[in-house]
C-alpha atoms as a printed R data frame, in Angstrom:
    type eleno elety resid chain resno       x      y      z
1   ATOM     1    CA   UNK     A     1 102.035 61.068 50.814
2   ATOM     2    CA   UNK     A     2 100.816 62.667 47.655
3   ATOM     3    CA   UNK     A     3  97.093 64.293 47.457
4   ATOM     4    CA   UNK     A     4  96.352 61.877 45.349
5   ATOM     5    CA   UNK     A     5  96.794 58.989 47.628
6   ATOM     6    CA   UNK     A     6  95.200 60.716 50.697
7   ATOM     7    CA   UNK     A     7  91.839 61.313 48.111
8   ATOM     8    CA   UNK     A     8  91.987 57.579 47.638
9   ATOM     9    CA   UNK     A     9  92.760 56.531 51.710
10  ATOM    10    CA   UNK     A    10  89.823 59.407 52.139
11  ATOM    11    CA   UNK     A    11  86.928 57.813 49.857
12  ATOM    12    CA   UNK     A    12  88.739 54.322 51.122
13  ATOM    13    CA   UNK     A    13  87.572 55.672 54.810
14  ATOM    14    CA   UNK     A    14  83.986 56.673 53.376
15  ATOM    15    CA   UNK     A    15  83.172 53.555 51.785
16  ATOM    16    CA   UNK     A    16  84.147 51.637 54.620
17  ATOM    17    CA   UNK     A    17  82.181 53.664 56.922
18  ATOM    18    CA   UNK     A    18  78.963 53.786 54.402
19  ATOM    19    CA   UNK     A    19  79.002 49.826 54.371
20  ATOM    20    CA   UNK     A    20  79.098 49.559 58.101
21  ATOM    21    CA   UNK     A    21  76.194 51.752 58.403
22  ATOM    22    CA   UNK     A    22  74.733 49.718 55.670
23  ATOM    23    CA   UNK     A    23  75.143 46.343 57.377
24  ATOM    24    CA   UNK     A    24  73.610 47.546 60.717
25  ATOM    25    CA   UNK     A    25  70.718 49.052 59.177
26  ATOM    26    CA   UNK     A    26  70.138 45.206 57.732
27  ATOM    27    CA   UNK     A    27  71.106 43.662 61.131
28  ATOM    28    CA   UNK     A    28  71.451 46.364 64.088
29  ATOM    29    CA   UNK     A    29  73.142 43.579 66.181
30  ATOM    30    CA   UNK     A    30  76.214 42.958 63.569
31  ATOM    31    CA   UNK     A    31  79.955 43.381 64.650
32  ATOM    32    CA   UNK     A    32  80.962 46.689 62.286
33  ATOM    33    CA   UNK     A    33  84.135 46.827 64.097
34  ATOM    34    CA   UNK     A    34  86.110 48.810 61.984
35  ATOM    35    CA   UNK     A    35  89.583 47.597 60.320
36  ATOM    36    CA   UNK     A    36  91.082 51.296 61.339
37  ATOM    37    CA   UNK     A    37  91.379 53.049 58.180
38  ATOM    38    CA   UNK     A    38  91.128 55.799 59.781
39  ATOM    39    CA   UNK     A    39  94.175 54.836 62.156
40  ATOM    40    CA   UNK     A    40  96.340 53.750 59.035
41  ATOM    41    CA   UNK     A    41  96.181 56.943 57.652
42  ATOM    42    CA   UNK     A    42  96.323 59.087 60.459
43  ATOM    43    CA   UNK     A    43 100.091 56.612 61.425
44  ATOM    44    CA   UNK     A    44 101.185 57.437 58.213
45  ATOM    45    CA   UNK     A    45 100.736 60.676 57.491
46  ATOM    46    CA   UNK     A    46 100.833 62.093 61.105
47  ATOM    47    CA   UNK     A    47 104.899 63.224 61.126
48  ATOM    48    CA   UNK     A    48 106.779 61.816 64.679
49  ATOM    49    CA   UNK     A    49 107.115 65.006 66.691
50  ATOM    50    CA   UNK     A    50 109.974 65.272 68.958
51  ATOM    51    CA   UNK     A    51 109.751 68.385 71.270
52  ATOM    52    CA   UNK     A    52 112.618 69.731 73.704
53  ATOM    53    CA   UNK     A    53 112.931 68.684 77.495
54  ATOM    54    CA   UNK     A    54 113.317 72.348 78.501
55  ATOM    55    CA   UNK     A    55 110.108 73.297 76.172
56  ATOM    56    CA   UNK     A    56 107.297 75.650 77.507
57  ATOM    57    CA   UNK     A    57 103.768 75.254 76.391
58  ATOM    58    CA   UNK     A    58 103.853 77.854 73.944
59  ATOM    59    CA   UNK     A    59 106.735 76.403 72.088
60  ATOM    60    CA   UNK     A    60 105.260 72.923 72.054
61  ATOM    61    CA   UNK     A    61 102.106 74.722 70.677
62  ATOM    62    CA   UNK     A    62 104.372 76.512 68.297
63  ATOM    63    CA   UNK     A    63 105.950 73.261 66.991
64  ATOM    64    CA   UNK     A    64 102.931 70.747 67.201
65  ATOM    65    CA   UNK     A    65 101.240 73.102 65.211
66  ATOM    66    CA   UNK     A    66 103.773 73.410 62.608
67  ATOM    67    CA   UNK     A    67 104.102 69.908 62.482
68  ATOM    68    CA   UNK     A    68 100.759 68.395 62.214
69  ATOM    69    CA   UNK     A    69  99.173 71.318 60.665
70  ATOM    70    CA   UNK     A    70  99.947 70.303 56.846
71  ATOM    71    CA   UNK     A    71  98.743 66.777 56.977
72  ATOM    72    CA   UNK     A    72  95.822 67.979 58.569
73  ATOM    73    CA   UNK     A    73  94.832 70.406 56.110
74  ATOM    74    CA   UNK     A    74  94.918 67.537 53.441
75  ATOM    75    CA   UNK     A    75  93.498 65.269 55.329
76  ATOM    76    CA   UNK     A    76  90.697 67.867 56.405
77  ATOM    77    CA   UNK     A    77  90.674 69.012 52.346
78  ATOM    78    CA   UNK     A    78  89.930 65.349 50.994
79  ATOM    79    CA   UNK     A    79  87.406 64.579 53.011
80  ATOM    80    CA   UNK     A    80  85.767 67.869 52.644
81  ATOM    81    CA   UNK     A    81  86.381 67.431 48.394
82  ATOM    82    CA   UNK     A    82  83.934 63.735 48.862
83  ATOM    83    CA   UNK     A    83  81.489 65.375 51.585
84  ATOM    84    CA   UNK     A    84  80.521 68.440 49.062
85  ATOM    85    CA   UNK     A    85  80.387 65.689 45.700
86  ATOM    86    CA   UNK     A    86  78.303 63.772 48.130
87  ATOM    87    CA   UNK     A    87  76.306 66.598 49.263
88  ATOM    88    CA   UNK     A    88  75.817 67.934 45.788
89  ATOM    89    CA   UNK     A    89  74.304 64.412 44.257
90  ATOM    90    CA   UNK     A    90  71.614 64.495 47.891
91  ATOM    91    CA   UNK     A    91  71.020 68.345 47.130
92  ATOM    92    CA   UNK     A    92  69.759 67.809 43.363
93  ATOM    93    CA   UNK     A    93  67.458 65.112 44.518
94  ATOM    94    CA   UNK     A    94  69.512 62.555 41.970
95  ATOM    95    CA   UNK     A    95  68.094 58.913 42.418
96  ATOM    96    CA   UNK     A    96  70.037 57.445 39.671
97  ATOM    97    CA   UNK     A    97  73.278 57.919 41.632
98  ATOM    98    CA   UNK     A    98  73.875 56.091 44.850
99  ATOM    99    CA   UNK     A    99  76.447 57.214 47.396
100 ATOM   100    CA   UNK     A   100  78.240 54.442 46.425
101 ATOM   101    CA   UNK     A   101  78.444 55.242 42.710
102 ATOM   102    CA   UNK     A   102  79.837 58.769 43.752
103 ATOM   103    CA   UNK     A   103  82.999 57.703 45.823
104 ATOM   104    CA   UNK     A   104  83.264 55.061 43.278
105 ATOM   105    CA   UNK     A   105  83.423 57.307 40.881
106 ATOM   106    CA   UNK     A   106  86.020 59.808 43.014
107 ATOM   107    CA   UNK     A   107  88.306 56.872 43.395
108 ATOM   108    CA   UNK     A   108  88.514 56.244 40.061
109 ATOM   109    CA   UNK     A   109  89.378 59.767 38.811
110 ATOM   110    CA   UNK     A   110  91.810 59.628 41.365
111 ATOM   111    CA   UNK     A   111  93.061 56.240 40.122
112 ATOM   112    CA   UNK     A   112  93.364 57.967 36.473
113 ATOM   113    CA   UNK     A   113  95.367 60.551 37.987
114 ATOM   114    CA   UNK     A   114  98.058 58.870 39.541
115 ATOM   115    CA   UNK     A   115  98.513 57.080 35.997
């Protein structure tokens, strides 16, 4: 999966999440059961690891690690990218721009980008 897609699956995740927080605020008793985003991403982008029978617990360490490790740094690096555009909108005390607007606006550069 390119970076490109994960930033997209990412701000996907965030704007889900921001609405559910949203529609409980308006009615704490809703059902903001979420669709698994979260779960779709991690399935696809989480490689199958297949570890030997005779494999000690340093080894499996060794190769979970070096297995999972990548897609977690991108995962981990996406979200990070939309937490600090987030952050910086909240930190310069900009009411003009809703969270909304900013992932919206993430997404779309993204969208640009894969053009």
């Amino acid at each position: 999966m390119e970076q490109r897609e994960i930033m997209q699956r990412s701000v996907g995740i965030l704007t889900e999440a921001l609405e559910m927080r949203r529609r409980l605020r308006a009615d704490p008793d809703a059902d903001v059961t979420a669709d698994s985003a979260v779960a779709g991403l991690l399935e696809e982008m989480l490689p199958r690891i297949q570890l030997p029978a005779d494999a000690g617990a340093r080894e499996v360490a060794e190769i979970v690690t070096g297995k999972l490790g990548p897609a977690i740094v991108q995962i981990t690096s996406a979200l990070t990218f939309a937490f600090v555009q987030l952050a910086e909108v909240h930190d310069e005390g900009r009411t003009d721009v809703s969270s909304a607007d900013v992932l919206r606006s993430i997404a779309l550069h993204y969208q640009r980008d894969d053009s």
